[in-house]
C-alpha positions in Angstrom: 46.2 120.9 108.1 46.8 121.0 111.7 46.0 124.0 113.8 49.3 126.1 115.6 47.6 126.9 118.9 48.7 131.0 119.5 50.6 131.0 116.3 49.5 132.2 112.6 50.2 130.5 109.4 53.2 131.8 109.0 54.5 130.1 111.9 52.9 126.7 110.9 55.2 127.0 107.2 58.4 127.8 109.5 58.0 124.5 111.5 56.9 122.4 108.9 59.2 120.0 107.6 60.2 121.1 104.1 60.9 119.2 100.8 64.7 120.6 101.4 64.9 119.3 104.7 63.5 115.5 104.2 65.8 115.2 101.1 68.9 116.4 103.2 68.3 113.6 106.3 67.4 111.0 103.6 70.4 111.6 102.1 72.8 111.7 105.2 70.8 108.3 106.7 72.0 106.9 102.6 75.7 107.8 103.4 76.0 106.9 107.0 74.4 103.7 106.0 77.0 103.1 103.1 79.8 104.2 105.9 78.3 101.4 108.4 77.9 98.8 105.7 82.2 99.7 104.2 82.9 98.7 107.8 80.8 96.0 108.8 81.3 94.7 105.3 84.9 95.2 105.4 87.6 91.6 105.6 88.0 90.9 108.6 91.9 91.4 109.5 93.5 88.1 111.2 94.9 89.2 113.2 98.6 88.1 114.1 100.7 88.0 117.4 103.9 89.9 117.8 106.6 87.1 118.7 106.1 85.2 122.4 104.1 88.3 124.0 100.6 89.0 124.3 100.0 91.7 121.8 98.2 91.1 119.2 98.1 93.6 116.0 97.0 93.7 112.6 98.2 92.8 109.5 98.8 96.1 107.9 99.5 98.9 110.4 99.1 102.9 109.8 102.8 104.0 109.7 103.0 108.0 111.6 106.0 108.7 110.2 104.8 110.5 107.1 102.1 112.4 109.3 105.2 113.9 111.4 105.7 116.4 108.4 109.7 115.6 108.7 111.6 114.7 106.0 108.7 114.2 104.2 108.0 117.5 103.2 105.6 118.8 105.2 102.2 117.2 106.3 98.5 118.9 106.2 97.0 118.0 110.6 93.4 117.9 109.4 94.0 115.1 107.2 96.1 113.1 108.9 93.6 113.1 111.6 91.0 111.8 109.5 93.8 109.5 107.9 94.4 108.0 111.6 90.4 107.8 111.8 89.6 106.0 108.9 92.2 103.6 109.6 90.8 102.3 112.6 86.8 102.4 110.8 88.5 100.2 108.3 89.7 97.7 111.1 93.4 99.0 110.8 94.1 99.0 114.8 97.8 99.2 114.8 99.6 102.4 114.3 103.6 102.7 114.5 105.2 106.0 115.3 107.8 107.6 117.1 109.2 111.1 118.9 111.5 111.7 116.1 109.0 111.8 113.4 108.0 115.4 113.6 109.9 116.2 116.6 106.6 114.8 118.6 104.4 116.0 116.6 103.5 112.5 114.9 102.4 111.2 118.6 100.4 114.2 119.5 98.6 113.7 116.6 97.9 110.1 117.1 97.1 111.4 120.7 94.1 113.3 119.3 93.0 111.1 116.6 92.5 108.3 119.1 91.0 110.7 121.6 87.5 109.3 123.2 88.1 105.6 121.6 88.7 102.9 124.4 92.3 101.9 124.7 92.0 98.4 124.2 90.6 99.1 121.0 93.8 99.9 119.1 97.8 99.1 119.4 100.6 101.9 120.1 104.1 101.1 118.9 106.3 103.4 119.6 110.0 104.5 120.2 112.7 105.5 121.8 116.6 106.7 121.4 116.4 109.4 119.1 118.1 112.3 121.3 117.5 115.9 119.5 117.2 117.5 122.9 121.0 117.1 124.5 124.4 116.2 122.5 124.2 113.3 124.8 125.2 109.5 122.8 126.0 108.6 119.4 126.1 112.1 116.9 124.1 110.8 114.0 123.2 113.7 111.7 122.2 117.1 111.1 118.7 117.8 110.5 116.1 120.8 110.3 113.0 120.3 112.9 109.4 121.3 111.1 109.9 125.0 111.6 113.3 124.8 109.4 115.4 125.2 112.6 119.2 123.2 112.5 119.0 120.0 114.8 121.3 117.7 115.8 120.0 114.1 116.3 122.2 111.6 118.4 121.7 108.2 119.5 121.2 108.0 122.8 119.6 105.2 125.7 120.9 105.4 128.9 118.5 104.0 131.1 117.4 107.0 132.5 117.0 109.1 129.2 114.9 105.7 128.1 112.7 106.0 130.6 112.2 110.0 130.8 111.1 109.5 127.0 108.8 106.9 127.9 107.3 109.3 130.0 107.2 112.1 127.1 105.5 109.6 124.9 103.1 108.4 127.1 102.3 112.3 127.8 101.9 113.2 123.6 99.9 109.8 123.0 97.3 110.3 125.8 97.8 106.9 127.0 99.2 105.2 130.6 100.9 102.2 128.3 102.6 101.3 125.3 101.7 98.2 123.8 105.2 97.9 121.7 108.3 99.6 122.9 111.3 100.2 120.6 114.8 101.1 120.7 115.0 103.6 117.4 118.5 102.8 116.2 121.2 101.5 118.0 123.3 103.3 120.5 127.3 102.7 120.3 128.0 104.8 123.3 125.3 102.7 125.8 125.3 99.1 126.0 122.5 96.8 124.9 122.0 95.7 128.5 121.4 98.4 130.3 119.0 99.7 127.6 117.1 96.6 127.7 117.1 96.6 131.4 115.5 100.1 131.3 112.7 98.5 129.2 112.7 95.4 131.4 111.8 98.5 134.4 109.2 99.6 132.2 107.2 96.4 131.8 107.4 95.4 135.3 105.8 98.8 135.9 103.1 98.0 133.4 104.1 101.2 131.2 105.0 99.0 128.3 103.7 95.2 127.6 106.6 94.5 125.2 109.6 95.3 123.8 110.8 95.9 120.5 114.2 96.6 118.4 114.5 99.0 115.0 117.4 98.5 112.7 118.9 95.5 114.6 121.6 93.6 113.3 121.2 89.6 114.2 124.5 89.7 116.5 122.8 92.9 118.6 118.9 91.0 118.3 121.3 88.0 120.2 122.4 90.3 123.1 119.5 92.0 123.4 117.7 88.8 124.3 120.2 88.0 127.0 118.8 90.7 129.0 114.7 91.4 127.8 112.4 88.9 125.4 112.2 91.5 122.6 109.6 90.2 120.3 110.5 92.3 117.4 112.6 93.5 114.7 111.2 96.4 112.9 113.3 97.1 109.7 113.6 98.3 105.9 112.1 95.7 103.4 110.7 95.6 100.1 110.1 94.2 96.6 113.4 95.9 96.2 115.5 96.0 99.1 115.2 92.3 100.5 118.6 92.3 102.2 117.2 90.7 105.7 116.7 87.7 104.3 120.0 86.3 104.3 120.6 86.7 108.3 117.5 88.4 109.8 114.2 86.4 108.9 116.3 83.0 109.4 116.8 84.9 112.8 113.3 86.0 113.3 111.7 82.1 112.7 114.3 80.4 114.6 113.8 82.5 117.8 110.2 83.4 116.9 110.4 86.9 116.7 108.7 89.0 114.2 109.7 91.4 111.6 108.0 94.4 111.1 109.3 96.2 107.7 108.6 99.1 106.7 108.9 101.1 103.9 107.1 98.4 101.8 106.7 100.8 98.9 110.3 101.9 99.2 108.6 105.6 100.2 106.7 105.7 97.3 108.6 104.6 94.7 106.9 100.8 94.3 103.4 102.7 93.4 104.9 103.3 90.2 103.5 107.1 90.5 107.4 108.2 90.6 108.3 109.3 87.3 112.4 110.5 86.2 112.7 114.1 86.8 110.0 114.0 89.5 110.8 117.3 92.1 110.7 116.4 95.8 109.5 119.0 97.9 112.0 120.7 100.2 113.0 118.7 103.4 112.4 115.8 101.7 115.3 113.2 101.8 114.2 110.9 98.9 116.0 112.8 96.5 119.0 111.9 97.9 119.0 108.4 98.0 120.0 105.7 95.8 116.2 104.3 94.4 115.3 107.7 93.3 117.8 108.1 90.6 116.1 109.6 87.3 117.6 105.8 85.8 116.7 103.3 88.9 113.2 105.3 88.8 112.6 103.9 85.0 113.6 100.2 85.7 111.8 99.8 88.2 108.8 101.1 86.8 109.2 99.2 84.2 109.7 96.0 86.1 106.2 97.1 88.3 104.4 96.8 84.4 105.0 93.5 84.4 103.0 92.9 87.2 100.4 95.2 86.2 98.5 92.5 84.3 98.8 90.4 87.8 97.1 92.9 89.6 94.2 93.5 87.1 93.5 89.7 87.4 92.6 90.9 91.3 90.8 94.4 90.4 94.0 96.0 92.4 96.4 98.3 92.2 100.5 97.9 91.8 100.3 99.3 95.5 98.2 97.0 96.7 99.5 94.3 95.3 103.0 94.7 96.8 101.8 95.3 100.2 99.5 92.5 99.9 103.0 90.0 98.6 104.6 92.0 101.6 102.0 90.5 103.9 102.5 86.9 103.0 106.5 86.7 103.2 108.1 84.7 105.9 107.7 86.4 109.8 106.6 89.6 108.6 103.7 89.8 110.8 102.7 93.4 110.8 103.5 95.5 107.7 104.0 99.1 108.2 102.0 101.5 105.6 101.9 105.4 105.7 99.0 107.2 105.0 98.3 110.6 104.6 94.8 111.1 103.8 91.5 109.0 104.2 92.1 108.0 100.4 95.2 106.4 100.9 94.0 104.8 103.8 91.0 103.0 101.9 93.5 102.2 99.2 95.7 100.0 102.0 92.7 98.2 103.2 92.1 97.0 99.7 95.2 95.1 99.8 93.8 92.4 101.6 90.8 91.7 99.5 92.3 89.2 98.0 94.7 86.1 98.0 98.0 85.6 95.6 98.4 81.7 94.9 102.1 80.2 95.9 102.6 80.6 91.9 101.8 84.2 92.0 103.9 84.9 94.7 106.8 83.4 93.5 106.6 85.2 89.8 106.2 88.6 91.4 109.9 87.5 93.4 111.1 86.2 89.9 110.0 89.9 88.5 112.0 91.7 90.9 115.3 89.2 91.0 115.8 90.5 87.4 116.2 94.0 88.5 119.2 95.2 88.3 119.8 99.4 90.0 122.5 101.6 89.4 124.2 103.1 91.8 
C-alpha cells in the first residue's frame, strides 16, 4: 500500500481508483472503439462529380428539409443536430437545404452542426428564390412559418434579391461559399438570364463554385445554359413518380448534367411504414396529396411486399433497398435523403452495402410499372 505523504487513510481510499471507476473508462474506451471501428469500417462512398464543375459530392446526401420543422410537422433541434453529425461520421458529406425550409432555420442548424469541422470536409447545397419576406415575384402560396404565423411565399430572383440571399445563407450556414447554388423554383416575373447572371456574379466572386436549377423544365434547363453552366437539376423522383424520364434524364446525359432527386421515398410513403388511416400531424402537407390516399397507401404497400423477399436476400430494408435502386438509375448522381435522427441516418448508410445485379434492378422497375394509383 503506498504511503499519502500529509494525508490519512481516508484520503488514500478517496484517490484511489475504484472498481466503479475502472469499469466506467473500460467501458467508454469499448464504445468509442466500436464508434471508430463503424467509421473506419464503414463503405467507402465513391464519390461522384456534379456535371462539368469541380464539386465533387456523395452518393446519398442528408436532405435539411425535414430538419426545418415546416410542413413537416414540427422537428426536435437536439436531434437533428446529432442527425447532421452522424451523417458526416458515417462518410455522408453532402447535405442539401434551403432558406425556405424552416424559414432559415434548416441552415442555421446545419450552421451549428458543422461548427468546428474544416470546410473542405463537407458539401453545402443550397438555394435561392423563395421570397416570404416581400410580395415581390411570382405569388405561389399561403403558408404558416414554424410559429403558426400566415406567410405568403412568392417566387422571386431578381438579381439583386439573388444575391442579398446569398448573403443571408452564407450568414445562417457559417460559411464564406456555397459549393452548389440553386434557383428554388422558377420565377415567371424575372427572366432566366438575369437570374443566372446573378449566379454567374457570384462565382466570379468565389461565393459559389457552381450552379444549380430545382424543378426545371428541359426548355428552361436550355436557356439557363445560354447564360451560366448549371451543372444540375435537382427534382421529384421515385419508385413511383418517374415522370423525368421521358424529357429530363435524356436531357441530363446528353448535356452532362446531373439529377439530383429527391423525395426518393416519396416523403415516407416507399418505407412501407404508412398504413390507410395513418393521422399526419398538423402542418404537415402529405395529407393532402395524391400518394397518401387511404387506397394508393394499400397498393403500394402491397406492391413494396413484393420486393420484400428481394431485400432479405441483401439483409436490408424496403428503405434501403429503394434508395439503393435510386442510386443506380441513369444521371442521378447524388440522391437526396432526409433524416431526422442518428437512427435514420445509420439506416441510409446501410443502403450502400450492397450491390443489385442488372436483373434485380430491372424486376424491382417491372414491380412498380404494374402499379396502378387512384386519383
Amino acid at each position: 500500500m503506498r504511503h499519502v505523504p500529509g494525508q490519512g487513510r481516508q484520503a488514500f481510499f478517496a484517490i484511489r481508483p475504484t472498481r466503479y471507476y475502472k469499469e466506467t473508462l473500460r467501458l467508454r474506451c469499448v464504445l468509442a472503439s466500436l464508434r471508430f471501428n463503424f467509421i473506419k469500417n464503414a463503405i467507402p462512398m465513391k464519390r461522384k462529380t456534379l456535371g462539368t464543375s469541380t464539386v465533387t459530392v456523395t452518393p446519398i446526401a442528408f436532405g435539411a428539409w425535414a430538419i426545418g420543422g415546416w410542413m413537416w410537422g414540427g422537428a426536435e433541434d437536439a436531434a437533428a443536430l446529432r442527425a447532421l453529425k452522424a451523417s458526416f461520421d458515417a462518410g455522408i458529406t453532402t447535405i442539401d437545404t434551403a432558406p425556405i425550409y424552416g424559414f432559415g432555420k434548416s441552415e442555421e442548424l446545419v450552421g451549428k452542426a458543422m461548427t468546428g469541422i474544416a470546410r473542405d470536409k463537407y458539401e453545402i447545397l443550397t438555394k435561392y428564390g423563395m421570397n416570404w419576406k416581400t410580395n415581390q415575384g411570382e405569388f405561389y402560396f399561403d403558408t404558416a412559418d414554424n410559429n403558426g404565423k400566415p406567410t405568403k411565399v412568392y417566387k422571386y430572383s431578381g438579381k439583386a434579391a439573388v444575391i442579398s440571399e446569398c448573403e443571408d445563407s452564407l450568414r445562417r450556414l457559417k460559411t464564406d461559399y456555397i459549393d452548389l447554388y440553386q434557383i428554388h423554383w422558377a420565377d415567371a416575373t424575372t427572366p432566366i438570364s438575369e437570374t443566372m447572371e446573378a449566379v454567374a456574379t457570384l462565382i466570379r466572386q468565389g461565393k459559389v463554385r457552381a450552379a444549380g436549377v430545382c424543378n426545371y423544365a428541359a426548355a428552361q434547363v436550355d436557356e439557363a445554359l445560354k447564360t451560366v453552366q448549371i451543372v444540375s437539376n435537382q427534382v421529384p423522383y421515385s419508385l413511383v413518380n418517374r415522370g423525368i424520364e421521358k424529357d429530363l434524364v435524356p436531357q441530363a446525359l446528353q448535356k452532362k448534367l446531373s439529377i439530383i432527386p429527391y423525395s426518393p421515398l416519396q416523403r415516407g410513403l416507399l418505407t412501407g411504414k404508412i398504413k390507410p388511416g395513418h393521422v399526419f400531424g398538423p402542418g404537415d402537407t402529405r395529407e393532402n396529396n395524391k400518394f397518401y390516399k387511404d387506397e394508393n397507401i394499400a397498393r403500394v404497400n402491397a406492391m413494396l411486399e413484393t420486393l420484400r423477399p428481394l431485400a432479405e436476400k441483401h439483409k436490408a430494408t424496403l428503405t434501403q433497398l429503394i434508395i439503393n435502386w435510386t442510386t443506380r438509375q441513369p444521371a442521378m448522381d447524388c440522391v437526396l435523403v432526409g433524416a431526422r435522427d442518428e437512427k435514420q441516418v445509420m439506416d441510409n448508410v446501410k443502403a450502400l452495402d450492397f450491390v443489385l445485379s442488372d436483373e434485380a434492378l430491372e424486376g424491382i422497375r417491372k414491380a412498380v410499372n404494374a402499379l396502378v394509383l387512384v386519383d
